[in-house]
Backbone as numpy.savetxt, mean C-alpha at the origin, in Angstrom:
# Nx Ny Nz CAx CAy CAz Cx Cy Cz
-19.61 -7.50 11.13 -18.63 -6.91 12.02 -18.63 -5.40 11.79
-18.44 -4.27 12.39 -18.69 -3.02 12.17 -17.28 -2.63 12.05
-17.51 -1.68 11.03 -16.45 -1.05 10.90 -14.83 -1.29 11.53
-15.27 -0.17 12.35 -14.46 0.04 13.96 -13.61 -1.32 14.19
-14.17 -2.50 14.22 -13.51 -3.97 14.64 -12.66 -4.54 13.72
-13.50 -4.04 12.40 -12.92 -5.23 11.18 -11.54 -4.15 10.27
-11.80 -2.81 10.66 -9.88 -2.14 10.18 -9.55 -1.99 11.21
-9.69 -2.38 12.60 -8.50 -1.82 13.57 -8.79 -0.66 14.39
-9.73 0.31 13.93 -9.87 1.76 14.33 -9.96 1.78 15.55
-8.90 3.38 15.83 -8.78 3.69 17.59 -9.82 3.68 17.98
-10.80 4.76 17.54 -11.77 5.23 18.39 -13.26 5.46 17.71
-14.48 6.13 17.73 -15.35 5.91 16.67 -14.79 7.06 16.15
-14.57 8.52 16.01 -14.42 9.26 15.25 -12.91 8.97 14.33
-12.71 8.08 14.51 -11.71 7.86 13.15 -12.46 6.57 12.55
-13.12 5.50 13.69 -13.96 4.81 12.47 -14.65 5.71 11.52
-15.11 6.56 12.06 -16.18 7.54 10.59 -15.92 7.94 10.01
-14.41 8.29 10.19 -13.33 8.81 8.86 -12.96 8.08 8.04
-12.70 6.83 8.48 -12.30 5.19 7.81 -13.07 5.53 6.95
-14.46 5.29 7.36 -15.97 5.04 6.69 -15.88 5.48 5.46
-15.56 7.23 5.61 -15.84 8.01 4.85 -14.84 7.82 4.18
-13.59 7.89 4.00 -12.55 7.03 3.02 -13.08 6.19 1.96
-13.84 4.97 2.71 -13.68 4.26 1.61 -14.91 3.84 1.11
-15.88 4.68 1.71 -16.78 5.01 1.03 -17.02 6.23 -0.76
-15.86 6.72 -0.14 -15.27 8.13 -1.54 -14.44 7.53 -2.38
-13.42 6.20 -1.88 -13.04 5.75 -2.27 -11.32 6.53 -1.84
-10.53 5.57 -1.65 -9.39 5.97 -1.13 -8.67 6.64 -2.31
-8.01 7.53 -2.13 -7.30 8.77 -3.22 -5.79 8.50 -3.23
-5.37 7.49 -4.22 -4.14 7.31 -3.60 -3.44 8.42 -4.79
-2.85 9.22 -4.60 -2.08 10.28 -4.50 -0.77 10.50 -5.59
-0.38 9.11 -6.32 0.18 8.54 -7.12 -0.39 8.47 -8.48
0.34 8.76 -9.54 0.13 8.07 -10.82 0.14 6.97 -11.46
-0.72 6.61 -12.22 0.07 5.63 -13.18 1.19 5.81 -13.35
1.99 6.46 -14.10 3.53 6.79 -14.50 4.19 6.76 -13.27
4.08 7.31 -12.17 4.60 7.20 -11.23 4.89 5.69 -10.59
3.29 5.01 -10.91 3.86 3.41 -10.19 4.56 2.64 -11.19
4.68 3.17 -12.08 5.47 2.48 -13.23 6.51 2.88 -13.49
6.74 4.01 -13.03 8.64 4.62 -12.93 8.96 3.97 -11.97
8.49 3.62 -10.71 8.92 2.73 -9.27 8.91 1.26 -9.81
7.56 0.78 -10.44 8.17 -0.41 -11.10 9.39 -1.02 -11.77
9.73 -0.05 -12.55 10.90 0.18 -13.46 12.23 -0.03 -13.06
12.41 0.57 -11.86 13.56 1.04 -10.81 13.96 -0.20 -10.04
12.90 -1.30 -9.96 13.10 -2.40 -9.23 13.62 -3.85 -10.46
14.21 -4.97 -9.40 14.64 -5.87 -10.21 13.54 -6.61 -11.14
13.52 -7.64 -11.65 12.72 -8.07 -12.26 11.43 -8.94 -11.39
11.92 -9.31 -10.13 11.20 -9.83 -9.09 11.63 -9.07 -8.32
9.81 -8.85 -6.99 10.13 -7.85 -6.15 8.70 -8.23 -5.60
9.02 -7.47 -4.46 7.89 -7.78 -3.51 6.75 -6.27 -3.39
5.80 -6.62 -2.69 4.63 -5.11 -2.56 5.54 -4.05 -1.47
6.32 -4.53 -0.41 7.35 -4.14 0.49 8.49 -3.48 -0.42
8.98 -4.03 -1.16 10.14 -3.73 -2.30 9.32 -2.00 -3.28
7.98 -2.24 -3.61 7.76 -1.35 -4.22 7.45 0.36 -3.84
6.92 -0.13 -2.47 6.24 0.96 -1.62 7.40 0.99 -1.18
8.65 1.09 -1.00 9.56 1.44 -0.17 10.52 2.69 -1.86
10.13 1.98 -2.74 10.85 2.39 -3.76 9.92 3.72 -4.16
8.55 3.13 -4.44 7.59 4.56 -4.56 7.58 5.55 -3.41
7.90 5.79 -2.15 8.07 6.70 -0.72 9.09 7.15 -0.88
10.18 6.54 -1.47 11.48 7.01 -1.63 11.71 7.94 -2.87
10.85 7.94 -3.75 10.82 8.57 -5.08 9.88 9.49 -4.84
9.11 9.87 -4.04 8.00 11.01 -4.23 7.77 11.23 -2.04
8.87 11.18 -1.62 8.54 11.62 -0.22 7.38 12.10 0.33
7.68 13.50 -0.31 6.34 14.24 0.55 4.70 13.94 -0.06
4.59 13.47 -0.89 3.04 12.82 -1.00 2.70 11.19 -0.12
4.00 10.40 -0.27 3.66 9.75 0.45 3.65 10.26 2.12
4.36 10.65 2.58 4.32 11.68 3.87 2.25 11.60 3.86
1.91 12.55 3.65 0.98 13.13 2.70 -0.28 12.00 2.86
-0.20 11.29 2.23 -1.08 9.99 2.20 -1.09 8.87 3.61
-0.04 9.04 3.99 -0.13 8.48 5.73 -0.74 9.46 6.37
-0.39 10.37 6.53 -1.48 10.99 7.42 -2.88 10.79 7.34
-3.21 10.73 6.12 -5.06 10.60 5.87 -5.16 8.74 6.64
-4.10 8.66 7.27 -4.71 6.88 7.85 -4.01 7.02 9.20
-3.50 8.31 9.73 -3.10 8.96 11.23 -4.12 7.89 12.55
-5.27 7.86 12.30 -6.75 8.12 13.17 -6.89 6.54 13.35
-6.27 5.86 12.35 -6.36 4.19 12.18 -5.24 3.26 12.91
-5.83 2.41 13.66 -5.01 1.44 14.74 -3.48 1.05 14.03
-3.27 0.86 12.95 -2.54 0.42 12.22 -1.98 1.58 10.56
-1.70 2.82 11.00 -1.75 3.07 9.99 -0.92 3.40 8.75
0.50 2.51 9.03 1.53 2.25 7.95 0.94 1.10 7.09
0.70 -0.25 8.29 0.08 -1.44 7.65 -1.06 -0.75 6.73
-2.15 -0.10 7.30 -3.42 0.43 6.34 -3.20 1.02 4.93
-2.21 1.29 5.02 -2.08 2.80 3.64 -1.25 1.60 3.10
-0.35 0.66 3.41 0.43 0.07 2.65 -0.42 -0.73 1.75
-1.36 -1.31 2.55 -1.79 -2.20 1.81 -2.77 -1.57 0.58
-3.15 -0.47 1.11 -3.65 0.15 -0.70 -3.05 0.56 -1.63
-2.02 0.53 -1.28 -0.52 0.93 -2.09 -0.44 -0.33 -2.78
-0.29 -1.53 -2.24 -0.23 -2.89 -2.33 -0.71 -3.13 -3.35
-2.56 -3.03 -3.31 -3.46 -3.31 -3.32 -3.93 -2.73 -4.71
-3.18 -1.87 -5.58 -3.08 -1.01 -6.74 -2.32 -1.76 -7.78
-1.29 -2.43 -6.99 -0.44 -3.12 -8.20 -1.43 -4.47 -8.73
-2.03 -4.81 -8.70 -3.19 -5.31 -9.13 -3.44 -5.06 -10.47
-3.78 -3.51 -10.54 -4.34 -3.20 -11.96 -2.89 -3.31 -12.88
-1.67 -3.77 -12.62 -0.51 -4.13 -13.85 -0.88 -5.54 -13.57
-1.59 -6.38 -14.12 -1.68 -7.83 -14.88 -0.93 -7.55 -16.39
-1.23 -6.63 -16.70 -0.57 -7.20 -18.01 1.02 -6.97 -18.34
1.61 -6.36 -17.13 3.01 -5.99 -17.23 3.68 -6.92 -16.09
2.97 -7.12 -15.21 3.57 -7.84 -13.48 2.62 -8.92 -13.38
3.50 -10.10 -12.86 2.74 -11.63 -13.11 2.94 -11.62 -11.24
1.64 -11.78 -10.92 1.95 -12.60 -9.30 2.62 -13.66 -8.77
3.21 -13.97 -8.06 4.15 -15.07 -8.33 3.44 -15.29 -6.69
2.61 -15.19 -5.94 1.96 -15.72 -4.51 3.09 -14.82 -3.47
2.35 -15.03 -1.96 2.58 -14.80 -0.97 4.13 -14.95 -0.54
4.44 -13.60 -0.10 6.01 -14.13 0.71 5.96 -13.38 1.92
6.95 -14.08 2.73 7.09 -13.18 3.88 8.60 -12.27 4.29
8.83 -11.66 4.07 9.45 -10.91 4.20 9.46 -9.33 5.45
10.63 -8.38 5.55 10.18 -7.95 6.47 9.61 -6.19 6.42
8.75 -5.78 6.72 7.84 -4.40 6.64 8.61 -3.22 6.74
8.22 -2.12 6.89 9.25 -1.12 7.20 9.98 -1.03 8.19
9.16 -1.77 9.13 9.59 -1.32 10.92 10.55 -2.80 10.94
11.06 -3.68 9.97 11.78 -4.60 10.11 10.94 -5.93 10.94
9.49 -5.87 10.86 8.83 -7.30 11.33 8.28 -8.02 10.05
8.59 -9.51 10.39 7.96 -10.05 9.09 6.08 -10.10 8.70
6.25 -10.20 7.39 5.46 -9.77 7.33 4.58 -10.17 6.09
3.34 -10.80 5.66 3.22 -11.12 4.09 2.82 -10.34 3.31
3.39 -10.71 2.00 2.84 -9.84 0.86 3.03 -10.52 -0.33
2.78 -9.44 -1.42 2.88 -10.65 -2.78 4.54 -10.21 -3.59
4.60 -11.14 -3.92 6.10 -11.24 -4.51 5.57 -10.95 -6.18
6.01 -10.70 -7.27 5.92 -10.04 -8.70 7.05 -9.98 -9.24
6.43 -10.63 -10.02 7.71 -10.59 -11.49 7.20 -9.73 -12.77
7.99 -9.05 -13.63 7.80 -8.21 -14.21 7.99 -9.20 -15.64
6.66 -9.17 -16.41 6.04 -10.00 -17.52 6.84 -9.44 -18.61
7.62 -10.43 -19.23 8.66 -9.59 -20.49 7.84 -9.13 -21.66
C-alpha cells in the first residue's frame, strides 16, 4: 500500500513529508522526565488519552509545536497522538498495560487506546 493510502495523507506533497518523518524518525519534542512528570500527575490507572491530555497541558507550546509538523496529514491530532501514545511503551518497567479501552479523544469521539497502570 503506498504511503499516501496507508497514513491518511491529503495530498502527495505531504505524503513526502510523512515519508520523510518517519524515515528520520519522528522527533517527539518531549523528555523522558517530562513523560514521567505527566506520568506522575495522573492516577494510578489511566489511559494514552488521559496522558497526552496531561503532557499538552503541562508543556503547551511544544506540544502546539509538534502538531504542526503533522498539519499536511489527513488526520493530524489522531497522527501525532498516537506517537505520543506510542512512546509510553518504552515505561514497561514502571507502567503495566492493562489492554484496549475505549474512551473519548480530544474532540469528545470515542475512541481506542491503551489503559495503564502504574507498576508499584
Amino acid at each position: 500500500m503506498p504511503p499516501d493510502r496507508l497514513f491518511g495523507i491529503v495530498n502527495k506533497t505531504s505524503s513526502d513529508n510523512l515519508l520523510a518523518m518517519i524515515l528520520r524518525g519522528v522527533n517527539i519534542p518531549f523528555t523522558d522526565d517530562e513523560y514521567q512528570q505527566a506520568i506522575d500527575k495522573l492516577p494510578d490507572k489511566f489511559t494514552s488519552h488521559e496522558f497526552i491530555l496531561m503532557l499538552g497541558r503541562m508543556h503547551q507550546q511544544r506540544y502546539i509545536e509538534f502538531l504542526c509538523d503533522y498539519r499536511d496529514v489527513a488526520h493530524p491530532f489522531q497522527t501525532a497522538h498516537g506517537q505520543l501514545a506510542k512512546r509510553l511503551n518504552d515505561w514497561k518497567k514502571t507502567l503495566e498495560p492493562l489492554g484496549p479501552v475505549v474512551d473519548k479523544d480530544i474532540f469528545g469521539h470515542p475512541r481506542s487506546n491503551m489503559k495503564w497502570r502504574k507498576r508499584p
